[in-house]
N, C-alpha and C positions, 0 to 999 in steps of 0.2 A: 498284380501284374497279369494283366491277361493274356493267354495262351493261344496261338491257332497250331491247330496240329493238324498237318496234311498227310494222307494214306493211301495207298492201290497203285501208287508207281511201281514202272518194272520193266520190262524187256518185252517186247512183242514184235511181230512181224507186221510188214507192211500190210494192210487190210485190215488190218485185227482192230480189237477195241480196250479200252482200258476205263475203266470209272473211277475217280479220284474223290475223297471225301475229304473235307473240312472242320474240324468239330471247333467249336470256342470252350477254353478251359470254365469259363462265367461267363454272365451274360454282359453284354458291351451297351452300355444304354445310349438312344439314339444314331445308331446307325440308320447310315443314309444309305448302302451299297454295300455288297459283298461282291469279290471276286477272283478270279485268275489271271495270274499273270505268268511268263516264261520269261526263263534267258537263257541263251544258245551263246556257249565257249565265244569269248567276242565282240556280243552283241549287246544291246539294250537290253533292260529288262520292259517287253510288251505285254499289254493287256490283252488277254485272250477271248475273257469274256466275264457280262458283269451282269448283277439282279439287282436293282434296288428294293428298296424297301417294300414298294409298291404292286412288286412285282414286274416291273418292265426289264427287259436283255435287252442287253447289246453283246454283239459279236466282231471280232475282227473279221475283216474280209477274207482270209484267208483259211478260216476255220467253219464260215457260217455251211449251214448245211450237214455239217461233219458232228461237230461239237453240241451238247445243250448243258446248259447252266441248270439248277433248279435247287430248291430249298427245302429242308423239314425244317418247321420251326418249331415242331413238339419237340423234336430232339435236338436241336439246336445243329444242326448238320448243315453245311452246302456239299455240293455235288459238281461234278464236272465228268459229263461222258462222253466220250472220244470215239468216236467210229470213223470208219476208213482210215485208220494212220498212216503218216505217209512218213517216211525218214525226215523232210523236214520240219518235224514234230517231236523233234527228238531235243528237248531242254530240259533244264530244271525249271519247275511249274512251280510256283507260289503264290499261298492263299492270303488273300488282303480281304479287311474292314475296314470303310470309313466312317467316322463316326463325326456326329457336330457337335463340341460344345464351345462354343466361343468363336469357335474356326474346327477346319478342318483337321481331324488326327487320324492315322495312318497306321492298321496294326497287322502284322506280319508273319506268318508260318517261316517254317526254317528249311521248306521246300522236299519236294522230293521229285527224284529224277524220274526223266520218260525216256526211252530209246526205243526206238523204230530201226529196226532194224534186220537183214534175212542172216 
C-alpha cells in the first residue's frame, strides 16, 4: 500500500510562508503527476498546484505567483511553498500522485491543515 505523507502545516499570519512536503512511503511506478490540492470547511476539494513528470506546473489562479511546486527526486520528496498567505488560504492541503497503469489511479495523503490567520 503506498503512503503519501504530508508535513509543515500550522498556523501563521497573514504574509507569512509556510513550506509543505510530500514524502511517498515506496516508490509509485509510472507516475504521470504529482500534486496539491485544498479543501476549505464547505468546499470542493481544488487543485492548487501540479508537476508532472516532465517537469511542467500548473498553478491555480489564485495562488500563481504566491505558491511553487517543485520536486527531489533523490529523496523522493514534493514540496509545496506558500508565500504571501492570505486567510483565504486557509484549508486542509492534500498531497496526490497519479499514476498510469491501464488507466488512471489516484493516491492520497491524509492532509494537513493550513490557517492563516492574525
Amino acid at each position: 500500500q503506498v503512503q503519501l505523507v504530508e508535513s509543515g502545516g500550522g498556523l501563521v499570519q497573514p504574509g507569512g510562508s509556510l513550506r509543505l512536503s510530500c514524502t511517498k512511503s515506496r516508490s509509485i511506478f509510472s507516475i504521470t503527476a504529482m500534486g496539491w490540492y485544498r479543501q476549505a470547511p464547505g468546499e470542493e476539494r481544488q487543485l492548487v498546484a501540479a508537476i508532472t513528470s516532465g517537469g511542467t506546473t500548473n498553478y491555480a489562479d489564485s495562488v500563481k505567483g504566491r505558491f511553487t511546486i517543485s520536486r527531489d527526486n533523490d529523496k523522493n520528496i514534493v514540496y509545496l511553498q506558500m508565500n504571501s498567505l492570505k486567510p483565504e488560504d486557509t484549508a486542509v492541503y492534500y498531497c496526490n500522485a497519479r499514476a498510469y497503469s491501464g488507466g488512471y489511479v489516484d493516491y492520497w495523503g491524509q492532509g494537513t491543515q493550513v490557517t492563516v490567520s492574525s
